[in-house]
PyMOL CGO cylinders between C-alpha atoms (Angstrom):
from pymol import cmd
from pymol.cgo import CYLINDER

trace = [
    CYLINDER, -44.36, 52.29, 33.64, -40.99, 53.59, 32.19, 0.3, 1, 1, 1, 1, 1, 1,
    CYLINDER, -40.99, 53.59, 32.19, -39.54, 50.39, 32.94, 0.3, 1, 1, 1, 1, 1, 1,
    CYLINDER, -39.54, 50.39, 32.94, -41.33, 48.60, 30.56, 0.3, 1, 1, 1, 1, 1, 1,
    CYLINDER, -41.33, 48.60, 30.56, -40.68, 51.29, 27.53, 0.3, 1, 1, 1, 1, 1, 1,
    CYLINDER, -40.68, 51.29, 27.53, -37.05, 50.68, 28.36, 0.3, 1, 1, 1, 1, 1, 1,
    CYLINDER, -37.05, 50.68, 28.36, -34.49, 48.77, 25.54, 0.3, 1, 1, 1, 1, 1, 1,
    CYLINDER, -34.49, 48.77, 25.54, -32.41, 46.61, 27.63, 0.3, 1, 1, 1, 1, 1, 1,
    CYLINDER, -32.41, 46.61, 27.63, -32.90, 44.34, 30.45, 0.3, 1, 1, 1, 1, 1, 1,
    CYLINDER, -32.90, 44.34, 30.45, -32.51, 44.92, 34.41, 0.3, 1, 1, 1, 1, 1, 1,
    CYLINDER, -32.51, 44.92, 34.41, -29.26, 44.05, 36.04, 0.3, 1, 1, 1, 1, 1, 1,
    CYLINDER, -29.26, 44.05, 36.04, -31.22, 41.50, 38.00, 0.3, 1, 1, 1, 1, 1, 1,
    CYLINDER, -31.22, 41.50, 38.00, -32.49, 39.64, 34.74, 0.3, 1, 1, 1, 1, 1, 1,
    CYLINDER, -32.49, 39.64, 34.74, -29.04, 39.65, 33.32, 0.3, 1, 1, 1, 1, 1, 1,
    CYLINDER, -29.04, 39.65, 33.32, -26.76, 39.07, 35.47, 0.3, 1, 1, 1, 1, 1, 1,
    CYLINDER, -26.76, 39.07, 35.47, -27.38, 35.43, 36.22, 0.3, 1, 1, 1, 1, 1, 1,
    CYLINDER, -27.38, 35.43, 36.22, -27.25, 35.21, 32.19, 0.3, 1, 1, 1, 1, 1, 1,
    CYLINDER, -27.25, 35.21, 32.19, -23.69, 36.59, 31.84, 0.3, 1, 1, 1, 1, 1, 1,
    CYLINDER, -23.69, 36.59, 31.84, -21.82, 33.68, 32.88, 0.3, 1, 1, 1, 1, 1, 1,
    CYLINDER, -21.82, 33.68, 32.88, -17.86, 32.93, 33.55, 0.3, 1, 1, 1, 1, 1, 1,
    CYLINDER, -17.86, 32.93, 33.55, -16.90, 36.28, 34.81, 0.3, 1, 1, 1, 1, 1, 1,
    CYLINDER, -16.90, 36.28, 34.81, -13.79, 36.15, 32.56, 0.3, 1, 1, 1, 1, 1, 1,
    CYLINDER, -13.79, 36.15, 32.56, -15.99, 36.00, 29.38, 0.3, 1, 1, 1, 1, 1, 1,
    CYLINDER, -15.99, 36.00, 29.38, -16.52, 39.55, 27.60, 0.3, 1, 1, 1, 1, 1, 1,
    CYLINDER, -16.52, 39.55, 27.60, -19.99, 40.26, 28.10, 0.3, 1, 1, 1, 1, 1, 1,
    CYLINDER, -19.99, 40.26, 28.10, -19.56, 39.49, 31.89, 0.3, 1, 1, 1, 1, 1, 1,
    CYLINDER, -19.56, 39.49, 31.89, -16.36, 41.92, 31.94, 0.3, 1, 1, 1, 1, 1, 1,
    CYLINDER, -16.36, 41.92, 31.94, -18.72, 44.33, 29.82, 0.3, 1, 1, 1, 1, 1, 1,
    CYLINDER, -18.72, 44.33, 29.82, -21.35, 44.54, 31.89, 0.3, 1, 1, 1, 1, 1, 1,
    CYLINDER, -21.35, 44.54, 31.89, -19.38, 44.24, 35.17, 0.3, 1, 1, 1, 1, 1, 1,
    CYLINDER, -19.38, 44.24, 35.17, -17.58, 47.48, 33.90, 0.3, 1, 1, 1, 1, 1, 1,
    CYLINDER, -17.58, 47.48, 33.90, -20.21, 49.98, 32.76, 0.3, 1, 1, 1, 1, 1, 1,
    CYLINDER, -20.21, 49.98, 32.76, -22.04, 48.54, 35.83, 0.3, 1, 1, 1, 1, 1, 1,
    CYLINDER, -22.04, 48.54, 35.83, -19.18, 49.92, 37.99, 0.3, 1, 1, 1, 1, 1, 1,
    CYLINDER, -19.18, 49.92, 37.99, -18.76, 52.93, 35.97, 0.3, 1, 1, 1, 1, 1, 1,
    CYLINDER, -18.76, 52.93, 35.97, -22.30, 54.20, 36.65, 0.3, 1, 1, 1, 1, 1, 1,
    CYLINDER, -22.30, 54.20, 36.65, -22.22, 53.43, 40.45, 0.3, 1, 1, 1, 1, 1, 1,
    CYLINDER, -22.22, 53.43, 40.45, -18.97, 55.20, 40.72, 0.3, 1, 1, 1, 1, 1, 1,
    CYLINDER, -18.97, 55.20, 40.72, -20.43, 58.11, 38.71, 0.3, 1, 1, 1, 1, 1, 1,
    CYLINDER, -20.43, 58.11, 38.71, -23.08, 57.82, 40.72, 0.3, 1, 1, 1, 1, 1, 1,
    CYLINDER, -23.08, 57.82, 40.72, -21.85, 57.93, 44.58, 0.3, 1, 1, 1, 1, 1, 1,
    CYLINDER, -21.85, 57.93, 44.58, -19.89, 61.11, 43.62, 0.3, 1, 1, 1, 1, 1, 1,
    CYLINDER, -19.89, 61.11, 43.62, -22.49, 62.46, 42.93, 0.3, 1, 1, 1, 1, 1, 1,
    CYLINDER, -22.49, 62.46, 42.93, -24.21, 61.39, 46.20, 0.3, 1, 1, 1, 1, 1, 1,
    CYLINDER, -24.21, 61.39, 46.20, -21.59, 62.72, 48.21, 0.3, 1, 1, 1, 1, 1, 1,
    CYLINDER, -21.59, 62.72, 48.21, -21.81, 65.74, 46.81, 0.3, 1, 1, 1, 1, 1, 1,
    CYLINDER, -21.81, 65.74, 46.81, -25.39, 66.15, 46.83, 0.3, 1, 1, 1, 1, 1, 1,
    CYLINDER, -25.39, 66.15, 46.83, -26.50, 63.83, 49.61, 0.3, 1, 1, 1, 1, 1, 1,
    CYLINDER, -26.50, 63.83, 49.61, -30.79, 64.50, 48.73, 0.3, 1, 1, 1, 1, 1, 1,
    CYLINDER, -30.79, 64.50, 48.73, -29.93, 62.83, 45.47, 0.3, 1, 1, 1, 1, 1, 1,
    CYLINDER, -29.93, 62.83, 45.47, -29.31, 59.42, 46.74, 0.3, 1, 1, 1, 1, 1, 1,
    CYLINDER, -29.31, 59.42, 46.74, -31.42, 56.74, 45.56, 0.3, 1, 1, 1, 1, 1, 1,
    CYLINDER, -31.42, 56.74, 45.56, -31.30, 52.90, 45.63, 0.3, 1, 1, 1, 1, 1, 1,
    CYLINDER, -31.30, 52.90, 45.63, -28.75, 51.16, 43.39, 0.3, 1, 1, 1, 1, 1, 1,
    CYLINDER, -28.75, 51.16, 43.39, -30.51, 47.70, 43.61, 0.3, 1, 1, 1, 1, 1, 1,
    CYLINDER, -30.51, 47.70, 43.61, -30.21, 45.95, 40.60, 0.3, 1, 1, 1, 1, 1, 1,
    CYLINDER, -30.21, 45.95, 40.60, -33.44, 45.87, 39.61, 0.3, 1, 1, 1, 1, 1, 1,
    CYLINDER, -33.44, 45.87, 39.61, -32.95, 49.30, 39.21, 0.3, 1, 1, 1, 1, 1, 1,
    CYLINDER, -32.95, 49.30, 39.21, -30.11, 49.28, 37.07, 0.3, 1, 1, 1, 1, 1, 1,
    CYLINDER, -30.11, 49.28, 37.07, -30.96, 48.66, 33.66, 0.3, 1, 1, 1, 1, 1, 1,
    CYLINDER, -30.96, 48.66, 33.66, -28.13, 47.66, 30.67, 0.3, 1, 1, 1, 1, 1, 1,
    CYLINDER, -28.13, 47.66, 30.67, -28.38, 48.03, 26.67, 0.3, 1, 1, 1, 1, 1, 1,
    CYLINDER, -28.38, 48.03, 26.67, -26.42, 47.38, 24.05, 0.3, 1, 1, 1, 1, 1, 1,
    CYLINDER, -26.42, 47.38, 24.05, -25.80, 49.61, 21.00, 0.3, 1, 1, 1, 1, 1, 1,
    CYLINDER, -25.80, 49.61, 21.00, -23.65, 48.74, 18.36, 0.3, 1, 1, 1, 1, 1, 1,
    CYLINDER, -23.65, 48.74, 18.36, -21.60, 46.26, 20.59, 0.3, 1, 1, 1, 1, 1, 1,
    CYLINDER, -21.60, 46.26, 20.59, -21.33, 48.64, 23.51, 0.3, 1, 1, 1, 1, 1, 1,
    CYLINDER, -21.33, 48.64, 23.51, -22.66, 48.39, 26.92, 0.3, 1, 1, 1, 1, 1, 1,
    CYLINDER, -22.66, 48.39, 26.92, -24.73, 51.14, 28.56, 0.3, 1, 1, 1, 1, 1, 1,
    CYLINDER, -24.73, 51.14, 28.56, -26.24, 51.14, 32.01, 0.3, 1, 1, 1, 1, 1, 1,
    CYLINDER, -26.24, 51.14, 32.01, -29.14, 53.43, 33.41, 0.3, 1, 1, 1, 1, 1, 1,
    CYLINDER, -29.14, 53.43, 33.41, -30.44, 53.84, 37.06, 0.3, 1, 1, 1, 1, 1, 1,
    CYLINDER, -30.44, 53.84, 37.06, -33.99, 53.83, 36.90, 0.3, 1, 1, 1, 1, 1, 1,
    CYLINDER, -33.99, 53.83, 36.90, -35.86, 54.54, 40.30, 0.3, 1, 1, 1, 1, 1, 1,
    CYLINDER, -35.86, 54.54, 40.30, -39.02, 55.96, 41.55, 0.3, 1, 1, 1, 1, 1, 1,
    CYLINDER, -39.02, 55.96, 41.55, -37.51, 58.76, 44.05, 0.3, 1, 1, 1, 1, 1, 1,
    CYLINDER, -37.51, 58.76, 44.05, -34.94, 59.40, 46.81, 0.3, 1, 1, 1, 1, 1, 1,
    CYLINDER, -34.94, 59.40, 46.81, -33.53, 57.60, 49.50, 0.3, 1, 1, 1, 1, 1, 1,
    CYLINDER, -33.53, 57.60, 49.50, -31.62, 60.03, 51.37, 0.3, 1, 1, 1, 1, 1, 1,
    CYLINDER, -31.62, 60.03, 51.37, -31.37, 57.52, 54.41, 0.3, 1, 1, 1, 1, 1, 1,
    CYLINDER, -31.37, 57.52, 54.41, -28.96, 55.14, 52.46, 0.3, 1, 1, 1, 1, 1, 1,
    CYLINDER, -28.96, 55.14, 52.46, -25.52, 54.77, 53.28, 0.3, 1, 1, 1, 1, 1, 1,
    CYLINDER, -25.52, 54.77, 53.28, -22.84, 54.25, 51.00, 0.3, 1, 1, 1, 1, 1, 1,
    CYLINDER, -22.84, 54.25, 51.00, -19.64, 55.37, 52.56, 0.3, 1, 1, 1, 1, 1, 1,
    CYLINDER, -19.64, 55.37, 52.56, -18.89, 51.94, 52.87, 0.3, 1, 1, 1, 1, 1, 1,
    CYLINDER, -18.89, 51.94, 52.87, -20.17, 50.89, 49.55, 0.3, 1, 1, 1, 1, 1, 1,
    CYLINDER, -20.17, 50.89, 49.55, -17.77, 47.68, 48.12, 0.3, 1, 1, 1, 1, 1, 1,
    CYLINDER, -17.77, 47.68, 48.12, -18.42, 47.28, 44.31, 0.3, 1, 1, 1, 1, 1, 1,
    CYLINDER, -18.42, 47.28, 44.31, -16.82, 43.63, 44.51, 0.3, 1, 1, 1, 1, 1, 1,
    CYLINDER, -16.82, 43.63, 44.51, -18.93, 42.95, 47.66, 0.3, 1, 1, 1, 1, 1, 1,
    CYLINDER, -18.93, 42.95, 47.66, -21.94, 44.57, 45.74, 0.3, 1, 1, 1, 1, 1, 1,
    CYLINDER, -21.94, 44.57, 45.74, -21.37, 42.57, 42.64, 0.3, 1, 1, 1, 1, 1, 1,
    CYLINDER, -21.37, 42.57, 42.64, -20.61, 39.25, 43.84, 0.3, 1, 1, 1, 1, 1, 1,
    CYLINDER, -20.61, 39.25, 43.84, -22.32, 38.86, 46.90, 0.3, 1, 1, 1, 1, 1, 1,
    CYLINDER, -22.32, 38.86, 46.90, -25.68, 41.50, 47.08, 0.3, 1, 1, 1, 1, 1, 1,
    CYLINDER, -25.68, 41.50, 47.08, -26.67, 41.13, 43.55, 0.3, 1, 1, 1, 1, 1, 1,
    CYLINDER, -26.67, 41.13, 43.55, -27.17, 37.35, 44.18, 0.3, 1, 1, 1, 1, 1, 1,
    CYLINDER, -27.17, 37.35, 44.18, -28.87, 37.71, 46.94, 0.3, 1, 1, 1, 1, 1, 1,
    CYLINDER, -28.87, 37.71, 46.94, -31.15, 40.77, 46.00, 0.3, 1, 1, 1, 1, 1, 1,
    CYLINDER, -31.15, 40.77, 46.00, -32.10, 38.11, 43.37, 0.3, 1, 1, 1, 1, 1, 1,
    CYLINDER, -32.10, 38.11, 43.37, -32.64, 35.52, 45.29, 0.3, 1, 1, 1, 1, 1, 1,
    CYLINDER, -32.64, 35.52, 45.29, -35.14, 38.06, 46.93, 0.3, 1, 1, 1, 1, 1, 1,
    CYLINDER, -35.14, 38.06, 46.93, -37.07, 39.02, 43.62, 0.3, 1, 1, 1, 1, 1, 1,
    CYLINDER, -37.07, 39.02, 43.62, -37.62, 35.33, 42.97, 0.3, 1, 1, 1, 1, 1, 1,
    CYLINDER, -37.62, 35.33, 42.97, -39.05, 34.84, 46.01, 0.3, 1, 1, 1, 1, 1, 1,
    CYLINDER, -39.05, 34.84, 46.01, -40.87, 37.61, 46.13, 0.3, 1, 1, 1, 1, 1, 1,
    CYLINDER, -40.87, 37.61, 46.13, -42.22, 36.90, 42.28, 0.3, 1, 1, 1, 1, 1, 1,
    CYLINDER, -42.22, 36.90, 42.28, -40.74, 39.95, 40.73, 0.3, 1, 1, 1, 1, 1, 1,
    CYLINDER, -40.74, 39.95, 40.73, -38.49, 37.45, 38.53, 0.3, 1, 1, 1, 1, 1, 1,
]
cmd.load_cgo(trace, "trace")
């Protein structure tokens, strides 16, 4: 599984790890995170069969040489989502916890 050839971790290990959100590897991650899922639903507008899930077990984060890089990693399309309400501050602070608390549950972490 590509997942598991991957350097890094996935957004759903880490981000319980990166604790006060003022501290620089929070802000790090927090930012290439957002910079990727921006990226991303542009491109999803613009091509609409491209969109996929940006769960954060699918979003995975490395560092090189001090700086923070993030990678969606998912298995194929899910043209049915809708993002055109999409709230990275919602997304960050309130569905990543709870997406979480739904891989622990289910055993995934």
């Amino acid at each position: 599984m590509i997942k598991e050839k991957l350097t890094g971790e996935s957004l759903s290990k880490l981000h319980p790890t990166l604790g006060d959100p003022g501290s620089p590897r929070h802000v790090q991650v927090r930012s290439a995170v957002e910079e990727l899922i921006s990226r991303l639903l542009k491109v999803f507008l613009e091509h609409p069969e491209t969109k996929t899930s940006v769960s954060p077990n699918n979003i995975f984060v490395a560092w090189d040489t001090g700086q923070c890089r993030c990678i969606l990693i998912d298995s194929g399309p899910a043209p049915m989502h809708d993002y055109s309400r999409f709230d990275f501050e919602e997304y960050w602070t309130v569905v990543i916890p709870r997406k979480i608390a739904q891989y622990r549950k289910a055993g995934y972490l």
